[in-house]
LOFIVEX-893239 format. One record per residue (C-alpha): residue in three letters; x, y, z. Coordinates in steps of 0.2 Angstrom, whole numbers, padded with zeros to 4 digits, always signed. Example, Ala and Ser with C-alpha at 12.3 -4.5 7.8 and 13.67 -1.06 7.14 Angstrom:
ALA+0062-0022+0039
SER+0068-0005+0036
// end
This chain:
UNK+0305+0941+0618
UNK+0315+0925+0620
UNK+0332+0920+0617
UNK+0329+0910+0603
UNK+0318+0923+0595
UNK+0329+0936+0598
UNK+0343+0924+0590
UNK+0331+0923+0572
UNK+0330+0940+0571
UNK+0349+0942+0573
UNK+0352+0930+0560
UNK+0338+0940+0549
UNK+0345+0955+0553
UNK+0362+0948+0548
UNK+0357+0940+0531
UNK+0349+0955+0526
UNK+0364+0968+0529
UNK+0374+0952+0518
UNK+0361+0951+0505
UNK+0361+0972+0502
UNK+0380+0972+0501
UNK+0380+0958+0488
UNK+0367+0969+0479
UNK+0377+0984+0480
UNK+0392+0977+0473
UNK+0385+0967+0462
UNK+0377+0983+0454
UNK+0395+0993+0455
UNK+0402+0978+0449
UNK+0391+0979+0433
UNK+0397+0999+0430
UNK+0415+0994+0436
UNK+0421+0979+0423
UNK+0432+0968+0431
UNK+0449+0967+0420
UNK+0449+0960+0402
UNK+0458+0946+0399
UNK+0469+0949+0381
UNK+0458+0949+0366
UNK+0461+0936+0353
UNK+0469+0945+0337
UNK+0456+0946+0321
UNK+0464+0938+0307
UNK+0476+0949+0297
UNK+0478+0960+0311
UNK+0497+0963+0320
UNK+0499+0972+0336
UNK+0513+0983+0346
UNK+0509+0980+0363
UNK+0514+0990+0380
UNK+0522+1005+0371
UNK+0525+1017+0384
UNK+0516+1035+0379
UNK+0519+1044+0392
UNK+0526+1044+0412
UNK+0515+1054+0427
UNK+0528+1050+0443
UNK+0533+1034+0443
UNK+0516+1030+0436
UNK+0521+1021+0413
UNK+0505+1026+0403
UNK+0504+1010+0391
UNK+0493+1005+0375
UNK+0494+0992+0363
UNK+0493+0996+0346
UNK+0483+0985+0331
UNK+0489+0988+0313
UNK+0482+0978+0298
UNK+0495+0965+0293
UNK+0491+0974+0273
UNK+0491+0993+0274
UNK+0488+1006+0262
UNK+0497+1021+0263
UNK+0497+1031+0280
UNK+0481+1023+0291
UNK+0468+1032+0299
UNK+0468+1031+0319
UNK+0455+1025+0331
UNK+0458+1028+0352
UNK+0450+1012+0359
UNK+0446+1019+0377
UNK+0440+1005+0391
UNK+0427+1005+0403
UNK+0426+1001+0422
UNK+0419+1013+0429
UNK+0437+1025+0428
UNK+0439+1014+0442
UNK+0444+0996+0435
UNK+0447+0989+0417
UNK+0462+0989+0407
UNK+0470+0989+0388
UNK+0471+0969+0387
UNK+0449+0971+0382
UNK+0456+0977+0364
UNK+0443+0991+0363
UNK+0439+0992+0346
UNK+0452+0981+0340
UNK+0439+0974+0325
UNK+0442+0989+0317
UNK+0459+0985+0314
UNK+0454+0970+0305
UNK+0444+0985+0292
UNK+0457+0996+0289
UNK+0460+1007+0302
UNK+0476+1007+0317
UNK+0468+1004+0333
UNK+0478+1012+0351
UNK+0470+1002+0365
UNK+0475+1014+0380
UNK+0477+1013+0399
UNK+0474+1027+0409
UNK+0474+1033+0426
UNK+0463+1026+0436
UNK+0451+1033+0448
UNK+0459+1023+0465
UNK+0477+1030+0458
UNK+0472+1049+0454
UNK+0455+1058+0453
UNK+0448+1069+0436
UNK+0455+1076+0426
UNK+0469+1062+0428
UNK+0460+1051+0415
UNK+0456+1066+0402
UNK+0473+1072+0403
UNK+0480+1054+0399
UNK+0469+1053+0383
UNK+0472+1066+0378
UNK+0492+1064+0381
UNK+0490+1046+0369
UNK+0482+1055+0357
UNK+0498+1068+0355
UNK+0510+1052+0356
UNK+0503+1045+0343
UNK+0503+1060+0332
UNK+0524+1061+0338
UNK+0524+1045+0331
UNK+0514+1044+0316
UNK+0529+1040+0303
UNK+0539+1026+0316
UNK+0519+1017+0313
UNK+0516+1024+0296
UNK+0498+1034+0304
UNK+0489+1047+0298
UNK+0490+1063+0309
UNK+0476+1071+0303
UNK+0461+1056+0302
UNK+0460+1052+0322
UNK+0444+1045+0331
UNK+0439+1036+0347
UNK+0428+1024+0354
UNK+0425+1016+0371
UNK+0412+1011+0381
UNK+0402+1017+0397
UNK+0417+1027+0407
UNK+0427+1025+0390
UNK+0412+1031+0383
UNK+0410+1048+0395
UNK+0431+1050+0389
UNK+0426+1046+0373
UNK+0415+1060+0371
UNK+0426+1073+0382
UNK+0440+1068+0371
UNK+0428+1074+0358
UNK+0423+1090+0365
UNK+0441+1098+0372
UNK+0449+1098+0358
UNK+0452+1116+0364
UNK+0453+1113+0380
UNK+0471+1117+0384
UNK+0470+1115+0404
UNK+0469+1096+0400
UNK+0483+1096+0388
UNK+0498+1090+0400
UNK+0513+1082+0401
UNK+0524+1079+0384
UNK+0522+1082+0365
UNK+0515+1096+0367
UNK+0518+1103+0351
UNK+0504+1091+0344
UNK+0486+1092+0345
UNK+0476+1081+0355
UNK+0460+1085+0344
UNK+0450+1070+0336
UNK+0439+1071+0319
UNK+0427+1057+0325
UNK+0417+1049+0340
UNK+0407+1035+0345
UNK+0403+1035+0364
UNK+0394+1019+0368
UNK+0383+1019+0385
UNK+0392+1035+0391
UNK+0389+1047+0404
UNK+0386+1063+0399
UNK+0380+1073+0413
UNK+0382+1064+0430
UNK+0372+1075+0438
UNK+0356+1067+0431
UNK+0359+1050+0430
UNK+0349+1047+0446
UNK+0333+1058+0442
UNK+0333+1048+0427
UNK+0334+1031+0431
UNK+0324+1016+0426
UNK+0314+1008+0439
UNK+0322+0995+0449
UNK+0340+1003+0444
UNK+0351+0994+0459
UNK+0367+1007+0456
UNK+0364+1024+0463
UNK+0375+1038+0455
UNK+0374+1052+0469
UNK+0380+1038+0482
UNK+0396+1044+0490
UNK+0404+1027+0486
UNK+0398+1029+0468
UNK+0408+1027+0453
UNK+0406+1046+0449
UNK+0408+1051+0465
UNK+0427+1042+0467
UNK+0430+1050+0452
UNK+0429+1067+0457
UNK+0433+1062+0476
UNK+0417+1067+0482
UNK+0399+1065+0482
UNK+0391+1071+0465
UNK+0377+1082+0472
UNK+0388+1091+0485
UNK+0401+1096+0472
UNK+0390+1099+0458
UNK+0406+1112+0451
UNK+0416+1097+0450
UNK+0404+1086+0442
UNK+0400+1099+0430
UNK+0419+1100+0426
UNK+0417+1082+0420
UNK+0403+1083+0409
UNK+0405+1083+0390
UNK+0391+1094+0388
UNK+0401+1107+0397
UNK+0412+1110+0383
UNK+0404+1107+0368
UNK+0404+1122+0352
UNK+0402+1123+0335
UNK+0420+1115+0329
UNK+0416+1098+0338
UNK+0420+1082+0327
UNK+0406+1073+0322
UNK+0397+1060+0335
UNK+0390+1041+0335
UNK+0382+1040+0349
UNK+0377+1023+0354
UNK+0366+1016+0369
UNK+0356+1003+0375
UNK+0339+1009+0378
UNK+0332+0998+0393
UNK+0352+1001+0399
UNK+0349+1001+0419
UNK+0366+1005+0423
UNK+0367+1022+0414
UNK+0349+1028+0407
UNK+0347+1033+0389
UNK+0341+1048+0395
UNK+0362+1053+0394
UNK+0362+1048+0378
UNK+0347+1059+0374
UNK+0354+1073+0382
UNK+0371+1072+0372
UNK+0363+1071+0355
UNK+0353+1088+0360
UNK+0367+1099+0362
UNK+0376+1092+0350
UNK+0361+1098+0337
UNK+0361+1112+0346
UNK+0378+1117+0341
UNK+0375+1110+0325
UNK+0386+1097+0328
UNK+0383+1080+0317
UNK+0378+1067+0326
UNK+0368+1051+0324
UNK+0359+1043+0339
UNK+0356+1025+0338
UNK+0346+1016+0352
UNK+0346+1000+0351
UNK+0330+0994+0357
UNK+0329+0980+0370
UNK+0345+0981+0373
UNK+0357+0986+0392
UNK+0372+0993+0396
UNK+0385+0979+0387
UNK+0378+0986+0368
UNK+0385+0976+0355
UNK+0386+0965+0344
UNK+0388+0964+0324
UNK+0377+0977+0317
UNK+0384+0988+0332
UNK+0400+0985+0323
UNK+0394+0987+0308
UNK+0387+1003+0312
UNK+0403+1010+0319
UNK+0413+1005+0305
UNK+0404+1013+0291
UNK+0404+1030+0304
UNK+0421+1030+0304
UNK+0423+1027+0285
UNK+0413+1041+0281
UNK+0423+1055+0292
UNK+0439+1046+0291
UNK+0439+1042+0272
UNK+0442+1023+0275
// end
């Protein structure tokens, strides 16, 4: 072999190891949402933001809070939980902040992320917003007892575990602890709900490979999915769904490569098999980032039914 040949394949070689990285990250990338810039407010619609709920070490738990300018009488709440892969993302996206605009408070909520403590950090930081909120239900003229939540992919997964640990008291920590931190609605959109299946279940061609040890799930738990399996069953919805669950929207994109319907498929089964409600809605041709006006629509009229809005 010459020099020169053996120069191209260097460079080959090279170019390659470049191109797989870029591929890698730009598929992590696609689980893992950069930051949101500040959401532009929907007319009528004030907002509260940075309220501290709660403190883990030196570590201030923030949300904002969106009210409608013209309330009636003590509002129904809706927990607006981001996505990012519980590894990026922040409150300044406005999760679900359109509902404000409807009638409904909205808490846009940080939480732990995956870099600064591993599960069940983020869990127990919903779970702790939901029980500040209720402490300070008169202050923001909220009604304790009509709480839901939506988020998307990981906001999604917490969305739904929100949902089904209502009785879950090993995740109840920190302050206010006289309150519940039970919901009365969900509406996970694109969320996990078993990680232990996402690979077996992917679409061809998917790029982001779940049972990785780098993966999202697996620097949520702090190790690779597959080889902790008691762990990632810990963080599974599914685990700890009964009987006295809220009802559920569940929303997902069904050509989603990111994560497969399948999840959403498997949610909506054992929900009907604890004869929990729950309405799946596919939305055909559509990927991971579901959306859009008659989304919206669709989520509002859910949470109008069960919260009486």
């Amino acid at each position: 072999m010459t020099s020169t040949t053996h120069c191209l394949l260097r460079r080959i070689s090279i170019c390659c190891l470049v191109v797989g990285c870029l591929t890698l990250f730009a598929a992590s990338t696609t689980f893992a949402q950069r930051p949101a810039t500040p959401r532009r407010l929907p007319a009528g619609v004030t907002v509260h933001r940075d309220l501290q709920y709660a403190q883990v070490g030196d570590k201030q738990l923030l949300l904002d809070l969106y009210l409608p300018e013209k309330a009636d009488g003590p509002l129904p709440v809706i927990v607006g939980i981001h996505g990012g892969g519980w590894a990026n993302g922040s409150k300044q996206g406005g999760t679900g902040s359109f509902l404000a605009a409807r009638g409904f408070a909205v808490a846009s909520i940080n939480y732990r992320l995956s870099g600064e403590a591993i599960f069940p950090a983020q869990i127990e930081d919903c779970k702790s917003a939901v029980r500040w909120l209720r402490a300070n239900a008169e202050k923001y003229d909220l009604d304790p007892e009509r709480f839901g939540a939506m988020g998307h992919s990981a906001g999604g997964h917490l969305t739904s575990l929100l949902a089904a640990s209502g009785d879950v008291k090993e995740f109840d920590k920190g302050d206010h602890l006289e309150f519940s931190s039970r919901i009365q609605a969900a509406c996970p959109l694109s969320g996990p709900t078993d990680l232990l299946q996402m690979d077996a279940h992917a679409p061809p061609g998917a790029r982001l490979k779940h049972d990785a040890p780098g993966s999202p799930e697996a620097r949520l738990i702090g190790g690779p999915i597959q080889e902790n399996k008691e762990k990632a069953a810990r963080v599974n919805p599914i685990t700890y769904l009964d009987k006295e669950d809220p009802p559920f929207l569940i929303i997902h994109g069904g050509d989603d490569p990111v994560v497969p319907v399948h999840q959403a498929k498997l949610l909506d089964e054992a929900l009907r098999s604890k004869e929990v409600e729950c309405t799946l809605k596919i939305v055909e041709g559509a990927g991971h980032g579901v959306g859009g006006p008659q989304v919206n629509e669709a989520i509002t009229k859910f949470f109008q039914k069960h919260l009486g809005r």
